[in-house]
RODO-2510 file (C-alpha; in nm, 4 decimals, decimal comma):
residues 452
     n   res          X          Y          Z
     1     x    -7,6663     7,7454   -10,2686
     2     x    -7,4506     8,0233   -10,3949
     3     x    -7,2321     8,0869   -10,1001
     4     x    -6,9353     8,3348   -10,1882
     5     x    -7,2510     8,5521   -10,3795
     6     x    -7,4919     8,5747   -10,0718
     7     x    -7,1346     8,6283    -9,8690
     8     x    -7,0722     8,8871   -10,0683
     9     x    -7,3571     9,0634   -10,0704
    10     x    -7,3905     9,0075    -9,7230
    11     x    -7,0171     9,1745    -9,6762
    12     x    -7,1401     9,5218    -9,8693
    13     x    -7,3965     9,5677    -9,6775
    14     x    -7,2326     9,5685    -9,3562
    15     x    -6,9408     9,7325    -9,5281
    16     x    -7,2375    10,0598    -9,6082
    17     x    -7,3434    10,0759    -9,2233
    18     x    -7,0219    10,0368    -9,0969
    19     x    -6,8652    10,2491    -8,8422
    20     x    -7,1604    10,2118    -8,6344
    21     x    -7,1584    10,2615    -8,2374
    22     x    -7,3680    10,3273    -7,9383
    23     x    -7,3026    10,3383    -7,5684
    24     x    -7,4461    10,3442    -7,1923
    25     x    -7,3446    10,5809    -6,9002
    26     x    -7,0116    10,3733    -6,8888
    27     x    -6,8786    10,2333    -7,1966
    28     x    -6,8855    10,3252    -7,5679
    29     x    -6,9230     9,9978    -7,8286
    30     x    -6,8063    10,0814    -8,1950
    31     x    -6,7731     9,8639    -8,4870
    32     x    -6,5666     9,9458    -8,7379
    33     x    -6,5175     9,6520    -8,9689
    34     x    -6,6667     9,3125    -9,0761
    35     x    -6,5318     9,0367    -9,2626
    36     x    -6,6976     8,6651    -9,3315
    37     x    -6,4745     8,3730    -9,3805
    38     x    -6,4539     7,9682    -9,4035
    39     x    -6,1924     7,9353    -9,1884
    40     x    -6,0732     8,1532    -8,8478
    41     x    -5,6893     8,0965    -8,7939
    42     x    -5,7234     7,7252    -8,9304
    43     x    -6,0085     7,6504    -8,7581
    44     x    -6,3501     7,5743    -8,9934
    45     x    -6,6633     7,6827    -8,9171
    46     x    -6,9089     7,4182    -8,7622
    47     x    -7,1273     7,2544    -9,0261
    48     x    -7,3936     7,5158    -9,1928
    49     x    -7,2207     7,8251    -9,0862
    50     x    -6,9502     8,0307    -9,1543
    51     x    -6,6974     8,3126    -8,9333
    52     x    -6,8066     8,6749    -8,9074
    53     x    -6,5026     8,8473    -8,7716
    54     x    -6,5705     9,2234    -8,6347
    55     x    -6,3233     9,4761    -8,5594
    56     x    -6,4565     9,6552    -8,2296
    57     x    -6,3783     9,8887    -8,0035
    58     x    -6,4380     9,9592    -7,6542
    59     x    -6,4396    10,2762    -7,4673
    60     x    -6,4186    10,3748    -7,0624
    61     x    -6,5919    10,7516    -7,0898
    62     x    -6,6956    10,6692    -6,7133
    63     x    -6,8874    11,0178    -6,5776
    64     x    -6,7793    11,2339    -6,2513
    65     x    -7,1351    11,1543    -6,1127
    66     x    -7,0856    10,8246    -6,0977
    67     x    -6,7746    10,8681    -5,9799
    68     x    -6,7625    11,1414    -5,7236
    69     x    -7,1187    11,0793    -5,6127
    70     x    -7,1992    10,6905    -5,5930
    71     x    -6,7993    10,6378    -5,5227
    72     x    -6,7470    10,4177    -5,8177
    73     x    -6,4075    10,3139    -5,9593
    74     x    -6,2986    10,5243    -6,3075
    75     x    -6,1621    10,1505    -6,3987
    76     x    -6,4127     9,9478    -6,5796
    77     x    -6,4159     9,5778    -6,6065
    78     x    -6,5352     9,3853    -6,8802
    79     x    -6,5579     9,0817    -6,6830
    80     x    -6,6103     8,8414    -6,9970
    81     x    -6,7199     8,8882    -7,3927
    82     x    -6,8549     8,5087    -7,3729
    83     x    -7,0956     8,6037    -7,1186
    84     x    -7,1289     8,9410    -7,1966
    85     x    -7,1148     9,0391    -7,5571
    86     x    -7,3603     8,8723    -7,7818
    87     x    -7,4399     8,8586    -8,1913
    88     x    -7,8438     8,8312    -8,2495
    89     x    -7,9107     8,6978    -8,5940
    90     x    -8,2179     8,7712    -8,7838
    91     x    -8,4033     8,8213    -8,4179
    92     x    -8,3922     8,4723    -8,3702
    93     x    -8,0598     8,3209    -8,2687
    94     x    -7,8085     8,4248    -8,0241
    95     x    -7,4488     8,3716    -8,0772
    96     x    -7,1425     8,3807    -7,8328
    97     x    -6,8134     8,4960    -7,9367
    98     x    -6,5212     8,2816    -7,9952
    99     x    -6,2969     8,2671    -7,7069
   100     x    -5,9373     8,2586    -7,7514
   101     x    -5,6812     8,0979    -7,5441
   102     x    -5,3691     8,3515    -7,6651
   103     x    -5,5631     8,6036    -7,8666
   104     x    -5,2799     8,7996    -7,9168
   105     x    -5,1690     8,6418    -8,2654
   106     x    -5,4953     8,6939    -8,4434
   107     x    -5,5950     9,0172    -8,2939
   108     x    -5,9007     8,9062    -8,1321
   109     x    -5,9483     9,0777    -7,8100
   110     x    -5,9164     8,8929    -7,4832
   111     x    -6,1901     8,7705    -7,2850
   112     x    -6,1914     9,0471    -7,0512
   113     x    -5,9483     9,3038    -6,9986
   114     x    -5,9894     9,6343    -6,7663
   115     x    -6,0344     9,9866    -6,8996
   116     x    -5,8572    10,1569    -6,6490
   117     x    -5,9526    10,5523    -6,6483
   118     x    -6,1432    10,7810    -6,8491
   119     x    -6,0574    10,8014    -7,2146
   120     x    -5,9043    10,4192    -7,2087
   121     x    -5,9761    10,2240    -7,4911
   122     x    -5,9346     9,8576    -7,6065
   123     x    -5,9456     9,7504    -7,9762
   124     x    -5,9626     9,4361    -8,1600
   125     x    -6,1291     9,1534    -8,3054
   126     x    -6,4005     8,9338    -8,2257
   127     x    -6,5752     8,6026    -8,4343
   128     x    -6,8762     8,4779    -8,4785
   129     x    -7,0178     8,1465    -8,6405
   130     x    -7,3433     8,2643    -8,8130
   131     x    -7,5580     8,0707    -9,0345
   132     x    -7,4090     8,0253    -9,3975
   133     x    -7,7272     8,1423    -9,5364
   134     x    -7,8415     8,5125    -9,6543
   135     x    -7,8412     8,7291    -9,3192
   136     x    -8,1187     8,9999    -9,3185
   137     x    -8,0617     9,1402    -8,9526
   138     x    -7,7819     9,1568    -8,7174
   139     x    -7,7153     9,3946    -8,3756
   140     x    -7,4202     9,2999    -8,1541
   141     x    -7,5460     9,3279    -7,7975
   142     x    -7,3130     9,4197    -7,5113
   143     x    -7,4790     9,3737    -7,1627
   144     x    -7,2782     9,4458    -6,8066
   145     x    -7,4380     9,3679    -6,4767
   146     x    -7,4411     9,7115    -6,3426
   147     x    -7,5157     9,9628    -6,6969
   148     x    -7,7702     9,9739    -6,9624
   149     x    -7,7520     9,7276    -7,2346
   150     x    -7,5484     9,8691    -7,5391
   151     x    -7,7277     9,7541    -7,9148
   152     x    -7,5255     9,8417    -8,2011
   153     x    -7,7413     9,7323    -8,5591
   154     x    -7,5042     9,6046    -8,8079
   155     x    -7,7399     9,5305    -9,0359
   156     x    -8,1118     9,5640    -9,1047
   157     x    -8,3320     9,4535    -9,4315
   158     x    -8,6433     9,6304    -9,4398
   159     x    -8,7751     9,2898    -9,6694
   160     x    -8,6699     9,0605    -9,3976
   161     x    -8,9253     8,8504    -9,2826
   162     x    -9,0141     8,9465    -8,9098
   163     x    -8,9679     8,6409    -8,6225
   164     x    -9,2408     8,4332    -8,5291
   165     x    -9,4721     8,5616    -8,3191
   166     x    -9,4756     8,4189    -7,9990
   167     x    -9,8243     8,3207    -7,8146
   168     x    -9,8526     8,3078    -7,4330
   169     x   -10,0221     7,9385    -7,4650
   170     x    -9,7114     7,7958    -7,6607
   171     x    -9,4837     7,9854    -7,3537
   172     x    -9,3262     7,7807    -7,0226
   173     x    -9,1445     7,9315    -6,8010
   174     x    -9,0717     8,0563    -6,4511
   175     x    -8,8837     8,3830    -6,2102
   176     x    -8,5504     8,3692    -6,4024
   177     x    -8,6415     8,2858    -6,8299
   178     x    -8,9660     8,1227    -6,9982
   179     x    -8,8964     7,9797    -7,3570
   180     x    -9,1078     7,8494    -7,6391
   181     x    -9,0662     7,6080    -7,9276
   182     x    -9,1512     7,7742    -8,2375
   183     x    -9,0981     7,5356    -8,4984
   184     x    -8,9992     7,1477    -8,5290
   185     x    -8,8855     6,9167    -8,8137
   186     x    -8,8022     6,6014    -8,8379
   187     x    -8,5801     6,5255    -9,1608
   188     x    -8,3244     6,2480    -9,2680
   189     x    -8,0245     6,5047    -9,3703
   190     x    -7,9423     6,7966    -9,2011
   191     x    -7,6436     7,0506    -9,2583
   192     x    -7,5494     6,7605    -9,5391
   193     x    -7,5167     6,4928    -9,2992
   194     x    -7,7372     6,1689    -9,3012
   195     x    -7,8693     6,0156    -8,9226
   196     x    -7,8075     5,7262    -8,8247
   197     x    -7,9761     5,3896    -8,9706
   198     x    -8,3183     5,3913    -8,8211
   199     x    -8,3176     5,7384    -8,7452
   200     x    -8,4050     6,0602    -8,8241
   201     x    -8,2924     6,4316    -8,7177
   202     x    -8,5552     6,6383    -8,5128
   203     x    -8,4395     7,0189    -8,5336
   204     x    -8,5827     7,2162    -8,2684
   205     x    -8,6142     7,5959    -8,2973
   206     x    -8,6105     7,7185    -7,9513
   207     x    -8,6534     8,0890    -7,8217
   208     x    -8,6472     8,2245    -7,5094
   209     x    -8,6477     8,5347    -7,2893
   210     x    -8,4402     8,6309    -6,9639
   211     x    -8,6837     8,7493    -6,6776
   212     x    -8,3823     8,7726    -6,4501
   213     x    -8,3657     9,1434    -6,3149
   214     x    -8,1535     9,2652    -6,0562
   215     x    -8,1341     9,5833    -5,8843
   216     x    -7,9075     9,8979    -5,9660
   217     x    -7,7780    10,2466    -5,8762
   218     x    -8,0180    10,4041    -6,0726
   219     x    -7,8112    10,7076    -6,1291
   220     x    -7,5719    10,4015    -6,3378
   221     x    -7,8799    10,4069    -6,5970
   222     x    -8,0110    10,7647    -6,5975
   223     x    -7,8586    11,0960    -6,5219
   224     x    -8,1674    11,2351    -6,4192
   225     x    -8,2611    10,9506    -6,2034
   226     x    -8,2378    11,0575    -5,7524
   227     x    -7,8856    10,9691    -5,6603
   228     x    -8,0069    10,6956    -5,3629
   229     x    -8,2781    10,5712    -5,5715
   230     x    -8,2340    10,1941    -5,6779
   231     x    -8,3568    10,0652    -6,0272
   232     x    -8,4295     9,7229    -6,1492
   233     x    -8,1921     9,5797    -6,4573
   234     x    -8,3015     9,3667    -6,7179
   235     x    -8,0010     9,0816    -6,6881
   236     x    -7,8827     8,8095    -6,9666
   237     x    -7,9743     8,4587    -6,7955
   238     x    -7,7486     8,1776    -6,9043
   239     x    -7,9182     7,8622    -6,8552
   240     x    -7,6057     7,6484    -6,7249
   241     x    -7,6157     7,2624    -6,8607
   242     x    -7,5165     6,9384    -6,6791
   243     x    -7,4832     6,6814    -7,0092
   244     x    -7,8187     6,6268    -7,1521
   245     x    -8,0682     6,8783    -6,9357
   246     x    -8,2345     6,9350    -7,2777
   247     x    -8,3458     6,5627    -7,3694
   248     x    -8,6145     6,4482    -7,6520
   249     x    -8,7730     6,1780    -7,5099
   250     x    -8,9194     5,9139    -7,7294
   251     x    -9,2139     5,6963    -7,6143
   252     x    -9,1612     5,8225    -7,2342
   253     x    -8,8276     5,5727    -7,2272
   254     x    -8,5362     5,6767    -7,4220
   255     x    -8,3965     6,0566    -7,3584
   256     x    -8,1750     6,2091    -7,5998
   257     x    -7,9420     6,4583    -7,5629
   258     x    -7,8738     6,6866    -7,8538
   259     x    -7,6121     6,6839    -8,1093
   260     x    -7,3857     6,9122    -8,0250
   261     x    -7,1843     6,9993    -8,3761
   262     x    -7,5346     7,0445    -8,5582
   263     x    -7,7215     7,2230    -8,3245
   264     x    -7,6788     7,6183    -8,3299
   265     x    -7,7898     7,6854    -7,9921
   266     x    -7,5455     7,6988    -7,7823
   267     x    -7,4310     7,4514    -7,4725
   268     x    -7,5322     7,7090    -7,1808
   269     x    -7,8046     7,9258    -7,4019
   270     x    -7,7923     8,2584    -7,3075
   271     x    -8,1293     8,3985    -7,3470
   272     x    -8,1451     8,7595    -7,3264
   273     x    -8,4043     9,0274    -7,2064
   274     x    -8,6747     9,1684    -7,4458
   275     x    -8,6068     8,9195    -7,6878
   276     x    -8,7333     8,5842    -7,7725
   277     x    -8,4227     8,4275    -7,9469
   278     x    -8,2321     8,1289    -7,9109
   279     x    -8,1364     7,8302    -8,1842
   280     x    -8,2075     7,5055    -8,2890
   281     x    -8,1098     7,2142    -8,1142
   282     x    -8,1100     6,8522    -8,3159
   283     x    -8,1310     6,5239    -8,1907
   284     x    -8,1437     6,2074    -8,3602
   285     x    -8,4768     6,0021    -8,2611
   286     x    -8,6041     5,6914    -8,3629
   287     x    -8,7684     5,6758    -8,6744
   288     x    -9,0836     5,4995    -8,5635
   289     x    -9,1145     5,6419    -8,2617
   290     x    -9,4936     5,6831    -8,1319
   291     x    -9,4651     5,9967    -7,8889
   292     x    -9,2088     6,2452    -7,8734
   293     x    -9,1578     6,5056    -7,6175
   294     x    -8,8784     6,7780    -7,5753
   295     x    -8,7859     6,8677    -7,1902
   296     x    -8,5593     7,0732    -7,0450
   297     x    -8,4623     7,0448    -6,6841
   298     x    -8,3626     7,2808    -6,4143
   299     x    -8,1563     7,1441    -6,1102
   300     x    -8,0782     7,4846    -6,0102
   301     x    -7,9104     7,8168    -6,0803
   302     x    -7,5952     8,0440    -5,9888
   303     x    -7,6176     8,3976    -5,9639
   304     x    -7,7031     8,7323    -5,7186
   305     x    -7,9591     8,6928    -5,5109
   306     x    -8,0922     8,3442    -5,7086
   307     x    -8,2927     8,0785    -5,4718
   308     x    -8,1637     7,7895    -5,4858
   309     x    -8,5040     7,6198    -5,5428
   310     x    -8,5496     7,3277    -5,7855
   311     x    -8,7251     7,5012    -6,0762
   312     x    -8,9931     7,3323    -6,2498
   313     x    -8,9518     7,1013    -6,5731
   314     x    -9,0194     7,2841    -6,8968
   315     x    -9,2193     7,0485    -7,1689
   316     x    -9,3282     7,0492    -7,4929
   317     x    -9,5453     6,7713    -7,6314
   318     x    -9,3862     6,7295    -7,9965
   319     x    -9,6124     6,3693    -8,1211
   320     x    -9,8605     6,2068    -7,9250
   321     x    -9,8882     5,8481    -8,0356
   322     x   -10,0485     5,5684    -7,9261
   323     x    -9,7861     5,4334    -7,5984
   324     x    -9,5795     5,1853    -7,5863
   325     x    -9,6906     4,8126    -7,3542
   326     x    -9,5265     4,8220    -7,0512
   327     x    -9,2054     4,6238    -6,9988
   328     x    -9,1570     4,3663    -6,8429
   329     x    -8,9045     4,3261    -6,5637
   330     x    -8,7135     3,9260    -6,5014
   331     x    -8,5396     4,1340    -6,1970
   332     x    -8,5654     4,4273    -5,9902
   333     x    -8,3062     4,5804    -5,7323
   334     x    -8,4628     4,8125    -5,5320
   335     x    -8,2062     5,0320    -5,4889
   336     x    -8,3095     5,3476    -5,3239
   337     x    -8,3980     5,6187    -5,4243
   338     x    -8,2626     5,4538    -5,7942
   339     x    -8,3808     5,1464    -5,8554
   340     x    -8,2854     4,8956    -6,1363
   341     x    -8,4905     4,6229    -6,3702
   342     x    -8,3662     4,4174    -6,5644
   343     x    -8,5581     4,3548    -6,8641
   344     x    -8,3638     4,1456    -7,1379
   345     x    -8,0419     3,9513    -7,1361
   346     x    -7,8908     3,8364    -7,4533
   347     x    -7,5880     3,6976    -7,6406
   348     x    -7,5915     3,8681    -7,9617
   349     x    -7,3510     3,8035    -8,2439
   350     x    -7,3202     4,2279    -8,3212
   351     x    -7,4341     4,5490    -8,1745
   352     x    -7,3623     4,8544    -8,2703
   353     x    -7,0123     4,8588    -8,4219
   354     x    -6,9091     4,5000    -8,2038
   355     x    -6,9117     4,2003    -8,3264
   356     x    -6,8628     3,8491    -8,1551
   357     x    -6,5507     3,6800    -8,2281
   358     x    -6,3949     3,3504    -8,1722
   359     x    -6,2040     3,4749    -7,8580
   360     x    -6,5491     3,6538    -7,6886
   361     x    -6,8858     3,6796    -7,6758
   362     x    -7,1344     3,9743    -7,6427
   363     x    -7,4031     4,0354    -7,3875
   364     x    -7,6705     4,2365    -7,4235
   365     x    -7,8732     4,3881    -7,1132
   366     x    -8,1873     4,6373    -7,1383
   367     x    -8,2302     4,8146    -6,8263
   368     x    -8,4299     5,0892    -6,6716
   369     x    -8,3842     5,2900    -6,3590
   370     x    -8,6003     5,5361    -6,1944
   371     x    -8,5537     5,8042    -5,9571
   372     x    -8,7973     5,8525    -5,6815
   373     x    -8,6381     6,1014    -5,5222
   374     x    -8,7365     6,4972    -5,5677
   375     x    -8,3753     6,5685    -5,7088
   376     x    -8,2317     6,4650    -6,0372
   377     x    -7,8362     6,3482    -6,0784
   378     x    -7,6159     6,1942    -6,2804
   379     x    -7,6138     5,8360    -6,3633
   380     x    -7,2823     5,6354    -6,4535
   381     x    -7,3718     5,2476    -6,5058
   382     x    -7,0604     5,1357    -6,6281
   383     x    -6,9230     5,1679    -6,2551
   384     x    -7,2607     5,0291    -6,1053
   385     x    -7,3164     4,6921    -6,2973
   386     x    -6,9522     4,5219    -6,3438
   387     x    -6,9604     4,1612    -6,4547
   388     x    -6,7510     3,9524    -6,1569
   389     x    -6,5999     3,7607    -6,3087
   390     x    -6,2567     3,8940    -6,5160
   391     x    -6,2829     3,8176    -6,8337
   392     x    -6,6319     4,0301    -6,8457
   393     x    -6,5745     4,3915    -6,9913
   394     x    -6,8169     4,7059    -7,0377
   395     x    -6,8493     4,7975    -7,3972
   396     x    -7,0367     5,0737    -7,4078
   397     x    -7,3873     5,2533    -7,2836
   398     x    -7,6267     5,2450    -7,5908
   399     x    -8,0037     5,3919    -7,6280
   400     x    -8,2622     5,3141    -7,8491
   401     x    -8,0998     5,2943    -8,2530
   402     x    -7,8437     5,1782    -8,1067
   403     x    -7,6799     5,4903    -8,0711
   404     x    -7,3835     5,4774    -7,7609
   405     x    -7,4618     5,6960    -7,4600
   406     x    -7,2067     5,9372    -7,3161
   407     x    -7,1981     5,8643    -6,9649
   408     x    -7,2288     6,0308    -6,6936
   409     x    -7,6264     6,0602    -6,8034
   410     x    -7,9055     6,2876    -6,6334
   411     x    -8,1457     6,1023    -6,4766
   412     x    -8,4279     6,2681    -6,4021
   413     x    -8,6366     6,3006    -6,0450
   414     x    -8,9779     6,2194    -6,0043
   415     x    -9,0407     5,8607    -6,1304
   416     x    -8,9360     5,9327    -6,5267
   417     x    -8,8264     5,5801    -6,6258
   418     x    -8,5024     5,5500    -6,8879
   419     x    -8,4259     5,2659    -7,0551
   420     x    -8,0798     5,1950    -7,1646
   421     x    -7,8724     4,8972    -7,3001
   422     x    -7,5565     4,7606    -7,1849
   423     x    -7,3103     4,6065    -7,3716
   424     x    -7,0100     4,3760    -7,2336
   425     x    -6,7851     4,1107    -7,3690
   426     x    -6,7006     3,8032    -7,2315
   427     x    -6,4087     3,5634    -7,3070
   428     x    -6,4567     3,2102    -7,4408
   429     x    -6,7835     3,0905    -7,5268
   430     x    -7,1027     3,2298    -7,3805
   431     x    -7,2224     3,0550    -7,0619
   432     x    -7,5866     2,9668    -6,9608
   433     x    -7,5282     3,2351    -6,6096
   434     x    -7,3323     3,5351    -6,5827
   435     x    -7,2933     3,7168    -6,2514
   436     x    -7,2829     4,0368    -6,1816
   437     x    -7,1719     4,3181    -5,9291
   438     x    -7,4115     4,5932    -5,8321
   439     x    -7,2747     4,8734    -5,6300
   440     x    -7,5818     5,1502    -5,5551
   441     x    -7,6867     5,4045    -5,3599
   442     x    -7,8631     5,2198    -5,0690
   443     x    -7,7185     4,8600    -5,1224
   444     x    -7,4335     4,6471    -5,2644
   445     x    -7,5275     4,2573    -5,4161
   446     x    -7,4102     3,9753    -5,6594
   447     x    -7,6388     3,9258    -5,9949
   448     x    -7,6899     3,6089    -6,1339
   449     x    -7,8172     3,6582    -6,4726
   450     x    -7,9579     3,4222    -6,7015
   451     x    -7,8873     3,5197    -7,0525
   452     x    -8,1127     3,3459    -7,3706
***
């Protein structure tokens, strides 16, 4: 791939639209420059994308209506460009802004700033990481939680090739955003990186589409519009993550959580209104997996006027395989509303990157828990199964591949069994019974375990 040519090209382009603006009742949105780049103020771009720096500018051009009538403040607030200014790439995947702790040096604009009268203006810069690929289409979106969306096109190739069409039957969803997966893969490289041994990347392409709408002055969003009437607005909703609320789950026991410097969509998504968009999110799975299923969980939401009601679980069957034989369990606590089996107990001479030496040995547990409760939390074994005696250390939370397991982990409500191995070491020479101490939710209680 010919990078600094499709840059390039990329750079006239936007260069021949450029200035381009638009604007609400409130605010006026120009942009006036754009630049790409490798690097932003020493900083490289994630892997398979590059910077896109604009210059921008924003405007306070606040009306007397609005003023005088609804008694709003001439000062405008834009609260924050993370959450409120966003880059839409070839109609398919939304990008946030780079956020700046002392944006000063650069020239990148702060994350919010005030406007504070009529004719007030704030200029500067603001970054993007976009796909290091030819761009046909990008509009910077500006969205406020009280005015009319602002679009401003940057660029626009009449050859593109238009986004997916998406298909109520491949949509989930519920009050506040549905989404879709459009497209999956499952490859051994991806952005020039390798998975793991016995692995393989999955890259997810999901969309989705804010149905969040609050409601308005509608005088804010139309000059024509009766000056008590109210008016509902179309609102960005940010679906907020705990670690790992999107999981693929392989063969209904082993979630994982995507990889974070490969994936373009971002931690909290933002999906926004009238436009199914998103990213892809990769996760390395097991290579001979059987059944594969992406899920994303709600616990809840923050926001005006949002119920706090458990929202329901969004999934997408990706393989259906023949299943797995049950496993069998050499101990149970029942723990409520989480309990714990025991499944396999082992001294191993390596796992993952241990190894056994002359001065320890390594145990090897696989485990499963299961919430029965109606409420999914966050699961931290490594403080709930300690070996008793002192010369017993945790190693490390693994999953399937082995691949380790950054704890605190989601466990999901609702009786979805995950299966997870531990791994301790244990001075001196492995013994034929190893106790344990399990601290829970319901009970405390020694575990003598019989390792093979």
């Amino acid at each position: 791939m010919n990078t600094s040519a499709h840059a390039s090209d990329c750079q006239d382009e936007l260069a021949s639209r450029l200035p381009g603006s638009s604007c609400n009742r409130a605010f006026t949105l120009s942009v006036t420059e754009a630049e790409f780049s490798t690097t932003l103020a020493g900083k490289p771009a994630p892997p398979g994308r590059r910077w896109l720096t604009l210059d921008v500018r924003f405007e306070n051009w606040m009306p007397g209506d609005l003023v005088f009538a609804l008694s709003y403040q001439e000062a405008l607030l834009v609260a924050s460009l993370e959450r409120q200014l966003y880059l839409l790439v070839d109609d398919q995947l939304v990008v946030r802004p780079e956020v700046w702790e002392n944006p000063e040096p650069s020239g990148h604009l702060a994350d919010d700033f005030i406007l504070p009268r009529t004719g007030a203006y704030r200029q500067g810069k603001v970054s993007y990481a976009v796909p290091d690929q030819p761009l046909n289409k990008l509009s910077l979106h500006y969205y406020h939680d009280q005015y009319a969306p602002i679009r401003v096109t940057l660029l626009e190739n009449s050859d593109a090739r238009q986004a997916s069409r998406v298909e109520d039957d491949d949509v989930q969803g519920h009050d506040l955003f549905a989404m879709t997966l459009d497209r999956v893969q499952r490859l051994e490289q991806w952005q020039g990186q390798s998975a793991p041994p016995g692995m393989q990347w999955l890259v997810a392409d999901l969309r989705g589409q804010s149905r969040w709408r609050t409601d308005v002055d509608a005088r804010a969003l139309d000059v024509k519009a009766d000056i008590s009437q109210k008016e509902s607005l179309s609102r960005v909703m940010e679906y907020i993550e705990a670690p790992g609320l999107i999981q693929v789950v392989a063969d209904g026991r082993h979630a994982y959580s995507r990889h974070a410097e490969l994936s373009s969509l971002a931690d909290d998504p933002a999906f926004l209104p009238a436009t199914w968009a998103g990213g892809q999110a990769v996760f390395a799975v097991p290579e001979d997996s059987q059944t594969l299923e992406l899920v994303a969980y709600m616990p809840q939401f923050g926001g005006k006027d949002i119920s706090m009601d458990i929202r329901p679980t969004l999934r997408f069957p990706i393989e259906q395989g023949e299943p797995l034989p049950p496993l069998n369990a050499h101990q149970v606590i029942e723990d409520s509303p989480v309990p714990l089996a025991l499944h396999e107990a082992e001294w191993v001479d390596g796992f993952a990157d241990q190894l056994s030496d002359d001065e320890g040995a390594l145990l090897r547990l696989e485990v499963s828990l299961r919430n029965l409760s109606e409420v999914g939390g966050m699961m931290n074994l490594s403080e709930r199964l300690k070996p008793l005696s002192p010369d017993g250390e945790w190693l490390g939370t693994y999953l399937r591949g082995p691949l380790a397991l950054e704890e605190p982990f989601w466990l999901p409500a609702n009786d979805e069994k995950r299966v997870v191995t531990l791994l301790y070491r244990f001075q001196g020479a492995p013994a034929d019974k190893v106790e344990m101490e399990y601290s829970g939710i319901s009970l405390s209680e020694t575990l003598t375990i019989t390792p093979r």
